[in-house]
LONU-874200 format. One line per field, with one value per residue (C-alpha): residue number from 0; residue in three letters; z, x, y. Coordinates in nm, 3 decimals, always signed. Layout:
% LONU-874200
n: (NUM | ...) $
res: (ala | ...) $
pz: (Z | ...) $
px: (X | ...) $
py: (Y | ...) $
% end
This chain:
% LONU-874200
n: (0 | 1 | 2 | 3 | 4 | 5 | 6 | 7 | 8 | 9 | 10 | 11 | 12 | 13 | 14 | 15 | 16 | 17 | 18 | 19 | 20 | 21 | 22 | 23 | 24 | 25 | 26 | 27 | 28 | 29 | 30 | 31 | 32 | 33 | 34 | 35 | 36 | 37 | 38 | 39 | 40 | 41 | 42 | 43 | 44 | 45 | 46 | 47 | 48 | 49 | 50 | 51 | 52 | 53 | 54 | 55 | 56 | 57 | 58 | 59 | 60 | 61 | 62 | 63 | 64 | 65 | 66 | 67 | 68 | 69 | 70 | 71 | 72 | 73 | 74 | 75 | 76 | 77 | 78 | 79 | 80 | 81 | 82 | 83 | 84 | 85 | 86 | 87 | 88 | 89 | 90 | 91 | 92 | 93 | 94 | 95 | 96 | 97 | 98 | 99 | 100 | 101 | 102 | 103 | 104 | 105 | 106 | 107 | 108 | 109 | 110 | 111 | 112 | 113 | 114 | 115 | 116 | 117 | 118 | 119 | 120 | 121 | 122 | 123 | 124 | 125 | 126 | 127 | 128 | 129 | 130 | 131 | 132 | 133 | 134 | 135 | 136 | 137 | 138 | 139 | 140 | 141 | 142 | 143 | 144 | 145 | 146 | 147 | 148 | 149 | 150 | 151 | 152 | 153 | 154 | 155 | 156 | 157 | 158 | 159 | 160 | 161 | 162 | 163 | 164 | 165 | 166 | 167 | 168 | 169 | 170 | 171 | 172 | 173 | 174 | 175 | 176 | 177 | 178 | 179 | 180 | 181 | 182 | 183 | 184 | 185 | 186 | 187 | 188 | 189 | 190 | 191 | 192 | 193 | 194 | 195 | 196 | 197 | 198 | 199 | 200 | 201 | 202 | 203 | 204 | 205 | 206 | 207 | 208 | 209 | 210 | 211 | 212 | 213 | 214 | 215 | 216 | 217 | 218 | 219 | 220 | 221 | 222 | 223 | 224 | 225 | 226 | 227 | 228 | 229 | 230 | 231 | 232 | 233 | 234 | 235 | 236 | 237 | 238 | 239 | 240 | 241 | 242 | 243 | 244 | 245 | 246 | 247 | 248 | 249 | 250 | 251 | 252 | 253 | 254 | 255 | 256 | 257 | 258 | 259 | 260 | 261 | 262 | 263 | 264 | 265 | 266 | 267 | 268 | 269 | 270 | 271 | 272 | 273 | 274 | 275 | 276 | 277 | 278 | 279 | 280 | 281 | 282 | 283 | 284 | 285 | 286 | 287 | 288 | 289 | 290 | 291 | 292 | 293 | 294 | 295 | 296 | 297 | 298 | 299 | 300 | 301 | 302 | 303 | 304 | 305 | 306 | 307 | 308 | 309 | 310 | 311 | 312 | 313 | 314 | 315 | 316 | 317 | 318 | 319 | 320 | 321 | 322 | 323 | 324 | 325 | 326 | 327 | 328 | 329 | 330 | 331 | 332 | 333 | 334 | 335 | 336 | 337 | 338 | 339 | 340 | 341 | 342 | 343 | 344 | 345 | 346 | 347 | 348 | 349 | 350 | 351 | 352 | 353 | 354 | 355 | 356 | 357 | 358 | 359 | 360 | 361 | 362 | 363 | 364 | 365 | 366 | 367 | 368 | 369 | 370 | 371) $
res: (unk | unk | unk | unk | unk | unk | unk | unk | unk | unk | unk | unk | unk | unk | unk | unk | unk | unk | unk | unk | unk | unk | unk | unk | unk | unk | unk | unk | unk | unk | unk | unk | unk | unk | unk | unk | unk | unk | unk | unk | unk | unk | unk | unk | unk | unk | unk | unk | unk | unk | unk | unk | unk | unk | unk | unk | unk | unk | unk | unk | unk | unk | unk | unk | unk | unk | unk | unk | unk | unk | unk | unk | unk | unk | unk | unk | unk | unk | unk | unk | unk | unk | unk | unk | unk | unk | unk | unk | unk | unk | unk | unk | unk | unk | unk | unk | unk | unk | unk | unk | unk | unk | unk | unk | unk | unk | unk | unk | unk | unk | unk | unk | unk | unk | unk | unk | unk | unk | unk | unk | unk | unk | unk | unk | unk | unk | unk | unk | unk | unk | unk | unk | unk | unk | unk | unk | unk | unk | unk | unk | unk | unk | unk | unk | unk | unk | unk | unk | unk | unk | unk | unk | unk | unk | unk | unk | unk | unk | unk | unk | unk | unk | unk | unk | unk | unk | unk | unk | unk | unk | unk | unk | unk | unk | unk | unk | unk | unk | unk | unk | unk | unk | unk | unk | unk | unk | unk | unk | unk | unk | unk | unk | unk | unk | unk | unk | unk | unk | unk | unk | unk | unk | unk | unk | unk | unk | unk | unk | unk | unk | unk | unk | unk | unk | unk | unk | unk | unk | unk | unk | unk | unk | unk | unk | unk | unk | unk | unk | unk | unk | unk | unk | unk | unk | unk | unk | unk | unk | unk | unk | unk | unk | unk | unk | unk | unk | unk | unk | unk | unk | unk | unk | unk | unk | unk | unk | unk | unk | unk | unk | unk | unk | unk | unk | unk | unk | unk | unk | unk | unk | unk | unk | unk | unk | unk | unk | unk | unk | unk | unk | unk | unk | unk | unk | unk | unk | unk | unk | unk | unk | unk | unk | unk | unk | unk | unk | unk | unk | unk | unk | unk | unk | unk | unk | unk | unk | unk | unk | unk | unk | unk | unk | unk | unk | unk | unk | unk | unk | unk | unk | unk | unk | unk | unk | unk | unk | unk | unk | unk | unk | unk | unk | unk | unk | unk | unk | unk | unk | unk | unk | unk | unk | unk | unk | unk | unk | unk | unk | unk | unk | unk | unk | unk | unk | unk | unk | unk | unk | unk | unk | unk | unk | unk | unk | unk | unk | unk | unk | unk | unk | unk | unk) $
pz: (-0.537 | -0.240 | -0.385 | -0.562 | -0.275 | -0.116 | -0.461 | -0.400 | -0.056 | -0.102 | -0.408 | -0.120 | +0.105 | -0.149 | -0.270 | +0.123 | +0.189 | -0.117 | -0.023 | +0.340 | +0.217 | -0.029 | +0.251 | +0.467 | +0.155 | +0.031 | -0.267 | -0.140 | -0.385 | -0.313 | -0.485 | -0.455 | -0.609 | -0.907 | -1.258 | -1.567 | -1.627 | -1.322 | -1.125 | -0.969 | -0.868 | -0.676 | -0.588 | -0.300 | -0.166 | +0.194 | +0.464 | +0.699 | +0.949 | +0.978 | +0.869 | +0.591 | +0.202 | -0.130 | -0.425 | -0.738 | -1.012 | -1.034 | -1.310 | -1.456 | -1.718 | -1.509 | -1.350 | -0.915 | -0.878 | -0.526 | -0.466 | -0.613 | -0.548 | -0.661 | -0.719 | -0.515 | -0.737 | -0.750 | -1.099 | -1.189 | -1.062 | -1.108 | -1.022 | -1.053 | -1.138 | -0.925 | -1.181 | -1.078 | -1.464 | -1.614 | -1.800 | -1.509 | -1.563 | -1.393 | -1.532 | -1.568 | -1.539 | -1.540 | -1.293 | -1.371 | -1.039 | -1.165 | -1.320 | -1.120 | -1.421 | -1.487 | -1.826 | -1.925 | -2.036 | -2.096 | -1.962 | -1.949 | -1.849 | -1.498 | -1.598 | -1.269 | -1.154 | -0.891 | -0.824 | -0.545 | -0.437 | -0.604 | -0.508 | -0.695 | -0.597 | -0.482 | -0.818 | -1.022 | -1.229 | -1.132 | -1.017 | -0.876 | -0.836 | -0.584 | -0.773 | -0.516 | -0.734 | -0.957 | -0.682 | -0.757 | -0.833 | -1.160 | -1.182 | -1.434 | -1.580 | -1.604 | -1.940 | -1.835 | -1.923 | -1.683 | -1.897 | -1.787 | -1.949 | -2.019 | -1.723 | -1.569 | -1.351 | -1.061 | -0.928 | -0.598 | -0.499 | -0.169 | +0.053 | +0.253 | +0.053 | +0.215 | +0.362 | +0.250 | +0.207 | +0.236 | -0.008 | -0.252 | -0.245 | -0.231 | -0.276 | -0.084 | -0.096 | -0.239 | -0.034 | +0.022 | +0.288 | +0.352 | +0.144 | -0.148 | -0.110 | -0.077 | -0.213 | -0.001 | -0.077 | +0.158 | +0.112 | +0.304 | +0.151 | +0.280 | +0.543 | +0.407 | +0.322 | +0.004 | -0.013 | -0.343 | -0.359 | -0.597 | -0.818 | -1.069 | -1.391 | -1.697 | -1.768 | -1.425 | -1.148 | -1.111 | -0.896 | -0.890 | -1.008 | -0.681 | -0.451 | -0.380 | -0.014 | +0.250 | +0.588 | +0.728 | +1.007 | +1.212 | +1.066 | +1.009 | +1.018 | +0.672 | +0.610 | +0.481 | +0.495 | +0.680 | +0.742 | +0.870 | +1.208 | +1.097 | +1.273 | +0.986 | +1.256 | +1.320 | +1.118 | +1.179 | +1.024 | +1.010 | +0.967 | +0.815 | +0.909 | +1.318 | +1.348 | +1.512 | +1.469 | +1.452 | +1.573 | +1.351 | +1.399 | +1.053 | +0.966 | +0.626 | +0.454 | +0.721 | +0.917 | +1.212 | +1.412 | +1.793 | +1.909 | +1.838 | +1.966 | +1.919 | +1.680 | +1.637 | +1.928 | +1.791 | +1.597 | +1.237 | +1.028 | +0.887 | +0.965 | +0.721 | +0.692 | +0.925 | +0.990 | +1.227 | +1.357 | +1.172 | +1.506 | +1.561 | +1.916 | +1.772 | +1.557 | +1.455 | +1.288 | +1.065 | +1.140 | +0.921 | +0.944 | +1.308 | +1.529 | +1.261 | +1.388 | +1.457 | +1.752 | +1.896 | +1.997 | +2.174 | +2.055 | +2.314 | +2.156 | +2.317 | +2.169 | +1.926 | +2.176 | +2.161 | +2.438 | +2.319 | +2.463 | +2.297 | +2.023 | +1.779 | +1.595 | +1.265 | +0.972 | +0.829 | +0.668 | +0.707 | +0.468 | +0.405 | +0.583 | +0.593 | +0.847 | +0.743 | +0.738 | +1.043 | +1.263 | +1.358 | +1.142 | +1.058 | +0.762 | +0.714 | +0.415 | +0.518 | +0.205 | +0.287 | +0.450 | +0.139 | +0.356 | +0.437 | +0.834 | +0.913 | +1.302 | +1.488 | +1.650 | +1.992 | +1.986 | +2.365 | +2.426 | +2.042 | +2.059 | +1.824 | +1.760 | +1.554 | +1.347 | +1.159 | +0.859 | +0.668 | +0.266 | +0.099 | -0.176 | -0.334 | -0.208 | -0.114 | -0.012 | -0.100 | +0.024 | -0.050 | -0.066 | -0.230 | -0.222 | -0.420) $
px: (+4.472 | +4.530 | +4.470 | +4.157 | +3.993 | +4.126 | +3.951 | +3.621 | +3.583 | +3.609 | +3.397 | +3.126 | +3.216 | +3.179 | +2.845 | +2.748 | +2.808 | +2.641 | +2.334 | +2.339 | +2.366 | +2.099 | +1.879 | +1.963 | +1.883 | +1.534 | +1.503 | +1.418 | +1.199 | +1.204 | +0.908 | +0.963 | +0.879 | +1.038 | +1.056 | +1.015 | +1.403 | +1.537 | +1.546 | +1.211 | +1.196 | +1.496 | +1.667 | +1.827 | +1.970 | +1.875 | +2.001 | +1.745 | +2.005 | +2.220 | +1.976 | +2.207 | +2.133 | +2.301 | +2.233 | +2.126 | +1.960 | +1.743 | +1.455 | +1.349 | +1.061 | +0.778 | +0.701 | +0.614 | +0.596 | +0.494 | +0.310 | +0.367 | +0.323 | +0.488 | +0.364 | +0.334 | +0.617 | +0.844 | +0.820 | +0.639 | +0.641 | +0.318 | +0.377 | +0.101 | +0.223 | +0.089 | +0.005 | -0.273 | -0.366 | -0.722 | -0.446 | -0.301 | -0.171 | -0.022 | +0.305 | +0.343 | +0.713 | +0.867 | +1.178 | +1.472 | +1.541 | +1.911 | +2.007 | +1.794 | +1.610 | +1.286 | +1.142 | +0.822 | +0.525 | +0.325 | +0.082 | -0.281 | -0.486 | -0.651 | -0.924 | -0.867 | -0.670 | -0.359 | -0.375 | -0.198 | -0.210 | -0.255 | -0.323 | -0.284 | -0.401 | -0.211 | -0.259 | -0.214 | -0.543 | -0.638 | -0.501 | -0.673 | -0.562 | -0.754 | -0.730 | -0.726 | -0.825 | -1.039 | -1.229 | -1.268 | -1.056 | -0.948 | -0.966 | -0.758 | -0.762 | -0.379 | -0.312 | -0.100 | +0.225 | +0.169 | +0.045 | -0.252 | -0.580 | -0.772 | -0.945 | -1.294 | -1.360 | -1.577 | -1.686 | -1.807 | -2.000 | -2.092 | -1.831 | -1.898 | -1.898 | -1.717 | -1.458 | -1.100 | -0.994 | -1.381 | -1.588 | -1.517 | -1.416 | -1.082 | -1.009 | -0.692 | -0.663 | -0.781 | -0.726 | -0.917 | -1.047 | -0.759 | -0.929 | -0.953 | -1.326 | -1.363 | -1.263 | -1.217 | -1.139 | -1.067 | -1.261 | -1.072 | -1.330 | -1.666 | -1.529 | -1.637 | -1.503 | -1.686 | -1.727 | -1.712 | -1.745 | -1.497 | -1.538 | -1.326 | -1.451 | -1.266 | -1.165 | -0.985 | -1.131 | -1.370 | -1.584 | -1.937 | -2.196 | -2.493 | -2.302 | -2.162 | -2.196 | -2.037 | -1.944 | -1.978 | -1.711 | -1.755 | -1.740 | -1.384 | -1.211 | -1.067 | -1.007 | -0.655 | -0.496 | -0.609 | -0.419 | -0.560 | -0.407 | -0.224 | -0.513 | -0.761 | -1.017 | -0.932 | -0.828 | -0.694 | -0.777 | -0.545 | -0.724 | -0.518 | -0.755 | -0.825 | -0.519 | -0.708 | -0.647 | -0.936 | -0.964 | -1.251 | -1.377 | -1.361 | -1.667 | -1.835 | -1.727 | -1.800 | -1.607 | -1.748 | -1.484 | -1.544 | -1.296 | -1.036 | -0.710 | -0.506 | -0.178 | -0.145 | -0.176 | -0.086 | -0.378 | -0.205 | -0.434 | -0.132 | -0.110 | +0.022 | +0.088 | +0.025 | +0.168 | +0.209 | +0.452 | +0.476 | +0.396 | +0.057 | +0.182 | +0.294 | +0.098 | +0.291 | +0.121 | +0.316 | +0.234 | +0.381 | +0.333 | +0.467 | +0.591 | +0.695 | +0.754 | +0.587 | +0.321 | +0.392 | +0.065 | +0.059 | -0.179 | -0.419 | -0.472 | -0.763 | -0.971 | -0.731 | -0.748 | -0.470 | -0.248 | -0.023 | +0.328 | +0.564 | +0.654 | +0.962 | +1.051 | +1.190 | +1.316 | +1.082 | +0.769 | +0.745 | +0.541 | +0.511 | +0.708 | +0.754 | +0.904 | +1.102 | +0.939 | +1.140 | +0.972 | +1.358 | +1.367 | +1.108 | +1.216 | +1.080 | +1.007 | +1.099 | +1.007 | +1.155 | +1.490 | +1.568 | +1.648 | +1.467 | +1.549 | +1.603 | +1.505 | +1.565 | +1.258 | +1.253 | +1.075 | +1.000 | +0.894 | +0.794 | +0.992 | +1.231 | +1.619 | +1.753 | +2.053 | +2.202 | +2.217 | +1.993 | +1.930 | +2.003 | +1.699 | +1.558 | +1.217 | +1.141 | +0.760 | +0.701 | +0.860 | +0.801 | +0.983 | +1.029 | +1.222 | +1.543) $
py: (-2.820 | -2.649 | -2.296 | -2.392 | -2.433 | -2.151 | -1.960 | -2.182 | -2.064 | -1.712 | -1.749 | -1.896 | -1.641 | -1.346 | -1.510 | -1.567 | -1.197 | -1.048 | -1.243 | -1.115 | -0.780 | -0.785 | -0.969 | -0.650 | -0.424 | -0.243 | +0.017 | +0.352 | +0.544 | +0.901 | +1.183 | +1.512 | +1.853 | +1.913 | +2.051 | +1.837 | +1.851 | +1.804 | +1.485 | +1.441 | +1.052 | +0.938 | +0.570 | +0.466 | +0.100 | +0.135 | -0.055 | -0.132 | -0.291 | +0.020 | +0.284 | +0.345 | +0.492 | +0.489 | +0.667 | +0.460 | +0.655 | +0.959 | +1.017 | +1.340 | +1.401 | +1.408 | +1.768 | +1.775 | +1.314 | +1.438 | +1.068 | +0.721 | +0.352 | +0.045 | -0.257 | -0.553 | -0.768 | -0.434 | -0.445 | -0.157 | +0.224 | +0.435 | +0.833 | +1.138 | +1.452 | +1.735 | +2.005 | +2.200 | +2.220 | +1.967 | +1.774 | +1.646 | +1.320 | +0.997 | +0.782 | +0.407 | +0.297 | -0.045 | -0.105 | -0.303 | -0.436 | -0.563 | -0.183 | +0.027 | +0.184 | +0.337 | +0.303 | +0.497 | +0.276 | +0.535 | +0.864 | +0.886 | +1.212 | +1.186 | +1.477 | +1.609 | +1.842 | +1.818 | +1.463 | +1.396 | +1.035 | +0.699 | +0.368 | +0.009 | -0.296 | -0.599 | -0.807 | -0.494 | -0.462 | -0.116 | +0.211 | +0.491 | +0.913 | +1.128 | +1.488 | +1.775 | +2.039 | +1.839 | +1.696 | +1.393 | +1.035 | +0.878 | +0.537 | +0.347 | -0.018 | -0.189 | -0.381 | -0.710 | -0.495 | -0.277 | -0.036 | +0.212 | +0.233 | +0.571 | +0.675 | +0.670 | +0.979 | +0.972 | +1.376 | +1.494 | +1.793 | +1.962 | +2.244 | +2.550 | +2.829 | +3.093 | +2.812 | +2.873 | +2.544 | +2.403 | +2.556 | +2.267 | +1.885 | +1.823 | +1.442 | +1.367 | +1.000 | +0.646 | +0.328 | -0.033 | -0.223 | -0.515 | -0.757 | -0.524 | -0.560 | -0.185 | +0.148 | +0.446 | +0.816 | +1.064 | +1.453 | +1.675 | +1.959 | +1.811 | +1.571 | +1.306 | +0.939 | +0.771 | +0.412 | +0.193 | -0.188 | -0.322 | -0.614 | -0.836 | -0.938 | -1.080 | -0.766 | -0.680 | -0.461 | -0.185 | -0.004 | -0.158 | +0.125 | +0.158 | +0.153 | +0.460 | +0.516 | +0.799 | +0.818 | +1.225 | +1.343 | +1.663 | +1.965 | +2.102 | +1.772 | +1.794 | +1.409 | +1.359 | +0.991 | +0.668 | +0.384 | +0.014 | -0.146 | -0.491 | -0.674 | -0.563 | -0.441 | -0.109 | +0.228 | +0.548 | +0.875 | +1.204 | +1.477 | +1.774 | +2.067 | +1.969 | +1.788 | +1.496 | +1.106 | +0.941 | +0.562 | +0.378 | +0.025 | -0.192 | -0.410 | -0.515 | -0.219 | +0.010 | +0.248 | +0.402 | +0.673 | +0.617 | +0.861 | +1.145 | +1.264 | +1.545 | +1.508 | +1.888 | +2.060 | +2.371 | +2.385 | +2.514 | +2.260 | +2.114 | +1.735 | +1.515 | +1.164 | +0.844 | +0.512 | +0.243 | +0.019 | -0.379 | -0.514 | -0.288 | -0.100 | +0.242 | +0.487 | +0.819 | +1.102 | +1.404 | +1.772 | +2.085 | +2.435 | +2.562 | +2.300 | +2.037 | +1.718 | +1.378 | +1.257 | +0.963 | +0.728 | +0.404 | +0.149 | -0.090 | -0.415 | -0.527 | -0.224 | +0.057 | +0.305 | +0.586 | +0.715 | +0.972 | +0.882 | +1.161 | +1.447 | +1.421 | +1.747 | +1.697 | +1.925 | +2.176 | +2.064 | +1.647 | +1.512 | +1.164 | +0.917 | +0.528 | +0.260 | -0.011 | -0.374 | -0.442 | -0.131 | -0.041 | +0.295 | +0.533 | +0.765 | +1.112 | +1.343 | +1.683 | +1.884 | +2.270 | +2.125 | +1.873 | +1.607 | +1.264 | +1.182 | +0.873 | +0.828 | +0.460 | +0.328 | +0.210 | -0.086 | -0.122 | +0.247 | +0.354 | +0.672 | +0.828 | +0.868 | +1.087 | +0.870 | +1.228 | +0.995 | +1.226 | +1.162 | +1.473 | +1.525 | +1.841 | +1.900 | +1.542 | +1.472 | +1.083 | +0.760 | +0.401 | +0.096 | -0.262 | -0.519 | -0.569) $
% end
């Protein structure tokens, strides 16, 4: 009797520990640059106690997945493929949380070419590409299997002629207001941010036709990726081309930019990616080209203002990054030294620690995670 319960307890204890460590536990999806037959989406456990990753499963198939998104459940993966061809196109995957497997659901065509980000809403009934060459965004209807619909392209005009990387729009990214209310897309080639009201029908969601609307920004800004403060009230641009973040007050759809700081101060028109902390007091921004690391902002929480507070330099070329639900890691995309950093946040000053447990990927440029 005695050794049955000696066998039931560490049966409890194994069970105990298992759950602890799958508590502690996120999947770490990992895009990159990469040919069709050579693993372009990567899967990692990650630790988000320890700052710690393990290799799961890679995917190949699907030439340059340089952006994707998963959905809110975790059950579903959708990835664009950056080819800079009019076929372009964008993948639908289901994920098998239990084997770590992606399964193709199928392709559709994004008529626009180089898309380079996507977005999908919380109750997955739409996704959207913006298409950097094509200049414009693709937006797609999801069947209930996850599924994606043939898309509905939306094309902008305007540019500088003469500009190098302004004589044409070049949509960058597609986002919503935090109560999905809203559509957004970022024009780094006309600084401009279009507007969209989305509704929901029978059918699922789409953008409502009239009501197109756009907000300008200074010339030169080159609009890249915004990101909303937790408080819904505030949200802050990145602008690739000045290498400015610009704070912009939230309200009925609008967004108004009331002031810009410098991210880049090297002026190389290569900023990247931004994010801030869970608890809203730390905003970092990416910058590539010469100088590559991340700025380091403080947040005011009576009004969104900016202080910048410090400069982390990172391997060459960060791209995208993320920070763990918790705020205690931040992990970085650095594309041309085919690692992804993982840094440890300080959550009383906001700065940055290097760990040295770097993820060794070829070419790595997205990052996203969901639960296990």
């Amino acid at each position: 009797m005695s050794n049955l319960k000696y066998f039931l307890a560490g049966v409890l204890i194994m069970a105990i520990t298992s759950c602890m460590q799958k508590d502690s536990e996120l999947f770490l999806f990992v895009g990159s640059y990469a040919d069709a037959t050579d693993p372009g989406i990567n899967l990692f456990r990650f630790d988000v106690e320890k700052g710690t990753a393990v290799p799961v499963k890679s995917l190949s198939g699907i030439q340059d997945p340089s952006y994707l998104t998963v959905s809110r459940d975790g059950k579903f993966v959708y990835s664009v493929s950056e080819t800079a061809v009019p076929d372009a196109k964008v993948c639908a995957y289901s994920f098998d949380k239990h084997t770590g497997t992606l399964s193709l659901l199928n392709e559709q065509k994004t008529d626009g070419s180089a898309p380079c980000y996507i977005w999908v809403d919380s109750k997955r009934r739409m996704a959207v590409t913006a298409n950097y060459n094509g200049g414009s965004i693709s937006v797609f209807s999801i069947s209930a299997d996850g599924a994606l619909l043939p898309a509905e392209v939306y094309a902008y005009e305007g540019g500088r002629p003469g500009s190098e990387r302004q004589a044409v729009p070049h949509l960058h990214c597609v986002y919503a207001s935090p109560d999905e209310n809203y559509l957004y897309a970022n024009d780094l080639g006309t600084d401009r941010i279009y507007k969209y009201e989305i509704i929901a029908s029978d059918k699922g969601l789409s953008l409502r036709e009239g009501t197109l609307a756009s907000f300008s920004l200074p010339a030169g800004e080159g609009p890249r990726h915004t990101v909303f403060h937790p408080n819904g009230k505030w949200a802050y641009l990145i602008s690739e081309l000045s290498g400015r973040v610009a704070l912009m007050y939230y309200d009925k759809g609008n967004l108004t930019p009331v002031r810009f700081v410098e991210a880049d101060t090297l002026h190389v028109s290569g900023s990247a990616d931004i994010h801030i902390t869970p608890d809203g007091r730390f905003l970092y921004a990416s910058n590539r080209l010469k100088g590559d690391g991340i700025a380091i902002f403080s947040i005011d929480l009576e009004n969104g203002q900016l202080t910048k507070i410090g400069y982390q330099l990172t391997g060459i070329h960060p791209r995208n990054f993320v920070i763990t639900p918790n705020g205690k890691f931040l992990l970085c995309a650095c594309r041309d030294s085919h690692i992804v950093q993982v840094y440890e946040i300080d959550k009383q000053s906001g700065l940055l620690k290097d760990t040295g447990k770097d993820i060794r990927v070829s070419k790595p440029v997205c990052l996203k995670f969901t639960d296990m």
